[in-house]
FIKOLZA-1660 file (N, C-alpha, C; in steps of 0.1 Angstrom, whole numbers, plus 5000, padded with zeros to 4 digits):
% residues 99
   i   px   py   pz ch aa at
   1 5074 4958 5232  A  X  N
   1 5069 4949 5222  A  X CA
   1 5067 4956 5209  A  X  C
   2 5072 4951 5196  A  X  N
   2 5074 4956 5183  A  X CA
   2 5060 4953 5176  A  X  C
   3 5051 4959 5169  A  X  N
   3 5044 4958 5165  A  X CA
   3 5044 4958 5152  A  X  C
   4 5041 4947 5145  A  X  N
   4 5043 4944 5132  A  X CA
   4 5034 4946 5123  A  X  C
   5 5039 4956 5114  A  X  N
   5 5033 4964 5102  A  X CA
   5 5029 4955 5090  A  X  C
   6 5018 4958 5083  A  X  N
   6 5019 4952 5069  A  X CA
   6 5027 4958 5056  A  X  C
   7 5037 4951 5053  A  X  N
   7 5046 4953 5043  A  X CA
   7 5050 4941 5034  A  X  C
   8 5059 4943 5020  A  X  N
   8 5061 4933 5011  A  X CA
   8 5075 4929 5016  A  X  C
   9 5072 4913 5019  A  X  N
   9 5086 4908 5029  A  X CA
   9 5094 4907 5011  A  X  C
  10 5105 4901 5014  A  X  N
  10 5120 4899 5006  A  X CA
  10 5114 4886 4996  A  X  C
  11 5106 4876 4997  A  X  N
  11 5100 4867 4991  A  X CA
  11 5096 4876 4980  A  X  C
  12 5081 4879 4983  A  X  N
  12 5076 4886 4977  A  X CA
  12 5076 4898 4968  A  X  C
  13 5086 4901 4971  A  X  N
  13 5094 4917 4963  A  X CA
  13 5102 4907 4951  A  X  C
  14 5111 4895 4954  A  X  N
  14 5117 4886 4949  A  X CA
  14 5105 4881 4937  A  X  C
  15 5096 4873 4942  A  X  N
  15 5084 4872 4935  A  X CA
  15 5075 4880 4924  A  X  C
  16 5075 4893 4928  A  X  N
  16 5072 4905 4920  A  X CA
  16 5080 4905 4906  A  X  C
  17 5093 4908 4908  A  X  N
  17 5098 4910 4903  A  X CA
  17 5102 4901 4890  A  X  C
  18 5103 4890 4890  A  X  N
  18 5106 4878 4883  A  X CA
  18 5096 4877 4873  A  X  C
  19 5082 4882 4881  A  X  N
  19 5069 4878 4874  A  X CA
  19 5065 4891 4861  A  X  C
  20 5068 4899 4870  A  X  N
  20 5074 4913 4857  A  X CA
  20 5081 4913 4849  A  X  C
  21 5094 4903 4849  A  X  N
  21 5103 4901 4836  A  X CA
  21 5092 4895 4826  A  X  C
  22 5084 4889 4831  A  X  N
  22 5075 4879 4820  A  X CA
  22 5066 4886 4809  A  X  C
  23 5062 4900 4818  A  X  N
  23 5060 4909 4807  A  X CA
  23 5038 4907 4809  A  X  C
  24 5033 4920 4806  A  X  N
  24 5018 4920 4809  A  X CA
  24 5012 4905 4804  A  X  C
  25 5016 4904 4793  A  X  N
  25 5008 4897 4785  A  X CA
  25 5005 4881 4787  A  X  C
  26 5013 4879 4798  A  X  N
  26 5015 4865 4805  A  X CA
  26 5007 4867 4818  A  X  C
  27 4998 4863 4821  A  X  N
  27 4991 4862 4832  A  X CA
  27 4987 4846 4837  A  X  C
  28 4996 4842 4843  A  X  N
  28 4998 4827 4844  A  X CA
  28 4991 4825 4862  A  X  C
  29 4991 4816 4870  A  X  N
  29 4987 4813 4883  A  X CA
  29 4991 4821 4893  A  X  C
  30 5007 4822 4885  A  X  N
  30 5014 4827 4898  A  X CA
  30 5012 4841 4898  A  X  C
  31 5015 4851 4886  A  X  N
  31 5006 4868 4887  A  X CA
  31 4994 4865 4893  A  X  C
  32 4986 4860 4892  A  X  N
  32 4966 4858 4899  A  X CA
  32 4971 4861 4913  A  X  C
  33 4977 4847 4916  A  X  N
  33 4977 4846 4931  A  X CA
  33 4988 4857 4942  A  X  C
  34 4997 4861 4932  A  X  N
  34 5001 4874 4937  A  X CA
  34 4998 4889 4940  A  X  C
  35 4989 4887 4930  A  X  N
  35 4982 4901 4927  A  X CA
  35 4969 4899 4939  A  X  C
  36 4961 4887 4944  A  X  N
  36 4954 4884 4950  A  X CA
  36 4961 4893 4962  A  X  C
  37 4976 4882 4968  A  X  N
  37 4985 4885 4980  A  X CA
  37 4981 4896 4983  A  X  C
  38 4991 4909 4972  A  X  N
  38 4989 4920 4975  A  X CA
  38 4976 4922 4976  A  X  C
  39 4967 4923 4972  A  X  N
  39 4956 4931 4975  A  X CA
  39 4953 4931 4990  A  X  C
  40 4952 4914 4995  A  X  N
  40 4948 4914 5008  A  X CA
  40 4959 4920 5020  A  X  C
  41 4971 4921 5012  A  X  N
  41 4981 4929 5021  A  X CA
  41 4978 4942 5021  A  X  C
  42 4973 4944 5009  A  X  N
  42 4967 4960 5012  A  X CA
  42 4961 4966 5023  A  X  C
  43 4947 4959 5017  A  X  N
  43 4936 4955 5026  A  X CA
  43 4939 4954 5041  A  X  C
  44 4948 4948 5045  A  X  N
  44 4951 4947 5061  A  X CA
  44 4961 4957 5064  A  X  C
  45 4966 4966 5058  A  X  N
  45 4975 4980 5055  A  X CA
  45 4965 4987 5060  A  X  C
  46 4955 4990 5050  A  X  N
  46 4945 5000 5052  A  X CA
  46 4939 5000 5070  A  X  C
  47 4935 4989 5075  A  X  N
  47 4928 4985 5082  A  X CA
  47 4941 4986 5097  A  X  C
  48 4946 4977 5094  A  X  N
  48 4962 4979 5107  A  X CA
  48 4970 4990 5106  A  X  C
  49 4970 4993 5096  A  X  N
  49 4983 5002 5098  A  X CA
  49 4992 5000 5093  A  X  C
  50 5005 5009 5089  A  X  N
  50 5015 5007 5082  A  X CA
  50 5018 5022 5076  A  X  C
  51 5032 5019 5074  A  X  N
  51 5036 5031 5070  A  X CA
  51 5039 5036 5057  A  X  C
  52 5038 5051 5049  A  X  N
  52 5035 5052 5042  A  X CA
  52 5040 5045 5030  A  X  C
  53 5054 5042 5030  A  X  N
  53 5068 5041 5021  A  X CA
  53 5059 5023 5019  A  X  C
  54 5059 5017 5035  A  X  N
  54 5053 5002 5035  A  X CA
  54 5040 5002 5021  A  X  C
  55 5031 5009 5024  A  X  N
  55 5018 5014 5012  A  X CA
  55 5022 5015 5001  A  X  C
  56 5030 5020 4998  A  X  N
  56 5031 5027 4984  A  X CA
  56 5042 5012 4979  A  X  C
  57 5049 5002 4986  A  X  N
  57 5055 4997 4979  A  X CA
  57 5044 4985 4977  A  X  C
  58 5037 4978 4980  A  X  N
  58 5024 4973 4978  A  X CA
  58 5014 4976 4970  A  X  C
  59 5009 4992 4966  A  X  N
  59 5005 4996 4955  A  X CA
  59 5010 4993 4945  A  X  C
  60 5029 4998 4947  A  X  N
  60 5039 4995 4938  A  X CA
  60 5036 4986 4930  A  X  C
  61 5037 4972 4937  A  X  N
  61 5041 4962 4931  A  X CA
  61 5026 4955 4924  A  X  C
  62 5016 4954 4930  A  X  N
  62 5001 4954 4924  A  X CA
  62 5004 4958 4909  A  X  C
  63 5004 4976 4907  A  X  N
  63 5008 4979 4895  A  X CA
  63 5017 4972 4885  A  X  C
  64 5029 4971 4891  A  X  N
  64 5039 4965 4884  A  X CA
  64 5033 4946 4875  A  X  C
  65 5025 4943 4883  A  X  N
  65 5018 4930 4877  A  X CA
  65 5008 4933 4869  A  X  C
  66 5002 4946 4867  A  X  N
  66 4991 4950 4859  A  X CA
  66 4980 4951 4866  A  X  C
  67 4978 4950 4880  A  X  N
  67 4969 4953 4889  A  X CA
  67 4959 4969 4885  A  X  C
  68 4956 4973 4881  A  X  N
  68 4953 4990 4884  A  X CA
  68 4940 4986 4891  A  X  C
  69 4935 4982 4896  A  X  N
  69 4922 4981 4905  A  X CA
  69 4926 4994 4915  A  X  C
  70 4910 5002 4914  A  X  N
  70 4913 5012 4925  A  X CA
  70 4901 5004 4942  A  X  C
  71 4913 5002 4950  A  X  N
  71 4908 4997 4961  A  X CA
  71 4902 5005 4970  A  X  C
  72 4908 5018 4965  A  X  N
  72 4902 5027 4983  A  X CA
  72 4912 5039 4984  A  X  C
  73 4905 5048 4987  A  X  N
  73 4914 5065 4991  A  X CA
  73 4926 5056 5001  A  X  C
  74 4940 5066 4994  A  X  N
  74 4953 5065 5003  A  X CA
  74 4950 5066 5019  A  X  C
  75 4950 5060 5025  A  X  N
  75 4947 5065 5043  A  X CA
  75 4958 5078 5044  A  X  C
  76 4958 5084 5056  A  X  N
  76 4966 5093 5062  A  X CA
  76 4979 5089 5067  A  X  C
  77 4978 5082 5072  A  X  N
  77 4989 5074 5081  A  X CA
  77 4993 5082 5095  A  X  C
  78 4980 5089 5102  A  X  N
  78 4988 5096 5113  A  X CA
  78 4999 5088 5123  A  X  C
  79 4999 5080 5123  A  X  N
  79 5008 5071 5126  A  X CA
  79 5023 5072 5124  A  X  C
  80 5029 5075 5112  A  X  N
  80 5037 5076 5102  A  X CA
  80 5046 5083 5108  A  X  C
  81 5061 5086 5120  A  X  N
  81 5069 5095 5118  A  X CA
  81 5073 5099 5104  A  X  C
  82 5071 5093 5098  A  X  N
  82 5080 5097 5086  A  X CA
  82 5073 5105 5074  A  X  C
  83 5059 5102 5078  A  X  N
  83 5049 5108 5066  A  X CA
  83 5048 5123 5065  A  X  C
  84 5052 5128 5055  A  X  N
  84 5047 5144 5056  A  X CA
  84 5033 5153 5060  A  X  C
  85 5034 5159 5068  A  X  N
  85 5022 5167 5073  A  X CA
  85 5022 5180 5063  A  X  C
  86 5012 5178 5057  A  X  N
  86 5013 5192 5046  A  X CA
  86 5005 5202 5055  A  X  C
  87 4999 5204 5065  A  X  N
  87 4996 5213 5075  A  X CA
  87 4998 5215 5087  A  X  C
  88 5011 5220 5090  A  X  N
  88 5013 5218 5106  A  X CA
  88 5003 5217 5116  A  X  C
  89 5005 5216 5129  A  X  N
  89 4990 5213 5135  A  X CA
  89 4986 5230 5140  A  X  C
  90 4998 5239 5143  A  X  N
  90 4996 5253 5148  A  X CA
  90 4986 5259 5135  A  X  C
  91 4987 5252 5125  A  X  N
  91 4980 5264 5113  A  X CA
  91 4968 5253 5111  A  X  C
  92 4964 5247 5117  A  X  N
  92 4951 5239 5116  A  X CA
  92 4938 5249 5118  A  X  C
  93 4931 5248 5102  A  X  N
  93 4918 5258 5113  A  X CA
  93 4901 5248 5108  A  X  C
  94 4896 5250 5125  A  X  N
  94 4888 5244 5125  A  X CA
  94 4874 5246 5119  A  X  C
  95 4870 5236 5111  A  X  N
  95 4859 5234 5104  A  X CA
  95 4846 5241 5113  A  X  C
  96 4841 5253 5105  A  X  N
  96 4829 5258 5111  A  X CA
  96 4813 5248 5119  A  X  C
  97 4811 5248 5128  A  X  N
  97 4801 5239 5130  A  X CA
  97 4789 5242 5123  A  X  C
  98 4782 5229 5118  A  X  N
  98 4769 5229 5108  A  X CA
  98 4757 5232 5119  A  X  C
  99 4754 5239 5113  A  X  N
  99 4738 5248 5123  A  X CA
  99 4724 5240 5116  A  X  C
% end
C-alpha cells in the first residue's frame, strides 16, 4: 500500500504560477485562497510527513505569492531516503544526561 505524501499536485503548481505572473501588488481572491491552500498543505506536511524536496516546493510556492509567514522550524524528515544526514549515525555522540 502507497502512502500518500503531502505535496503541490500539477493544478496547483499551474495555479502558482499564473498567479505570480500577476506580480506582488495584485492580491486578488485567488492569491488569498491559494496562499491559504498552501499553508494548510504545509501544515499537514509538518504533521504527516513528506519529503524534503515535497517541503521546500510548498514553502516555495507560498513565497513565490508573497507569503513570508514563518510557520514553524523545518522538520527533519527522518523519513526522507533522500534527505541529507549531515551526521552519520556512527559519529553520533550522545547528549550527556542532566543530573
Amino acid at each position: 500500500m502507497r502512502v500518500l505524501i503531502a505535496d503541490v499536485d500539477v493544478e496547483t503548481a499551474w495555479l502558482v504560477q499564473q498567479l505570480a505572473q500577476d506580480g506582488p501588488e495584485r492580491r486578488d481572491a485567488a492569491t488569498i485562497l491559494t496562499i491559504e491552500k498552501l499553508r494548510r498543505l504545509e501544515d499537514l506536511a509538518r504533521n504527516a510527513g513528506t519529503t524534503r524536496q515535497a517541503f521546500q516546493k510548498i514553502v516555495s510556492a507560498r513565497r513565490v505569492l508573497g507569503d513570508h509567514a514563518d510557520l514553524g522550524p523545518v522538520p527533519d524528515f527522518p523519513w526522507d531516503p533522500d534527505a541529507v544526514n549531515p551526521v552519520p549515525e556512527g559519529l553520533r555522540v550522545q547528549a550527556p544526561a542532566a543530573s
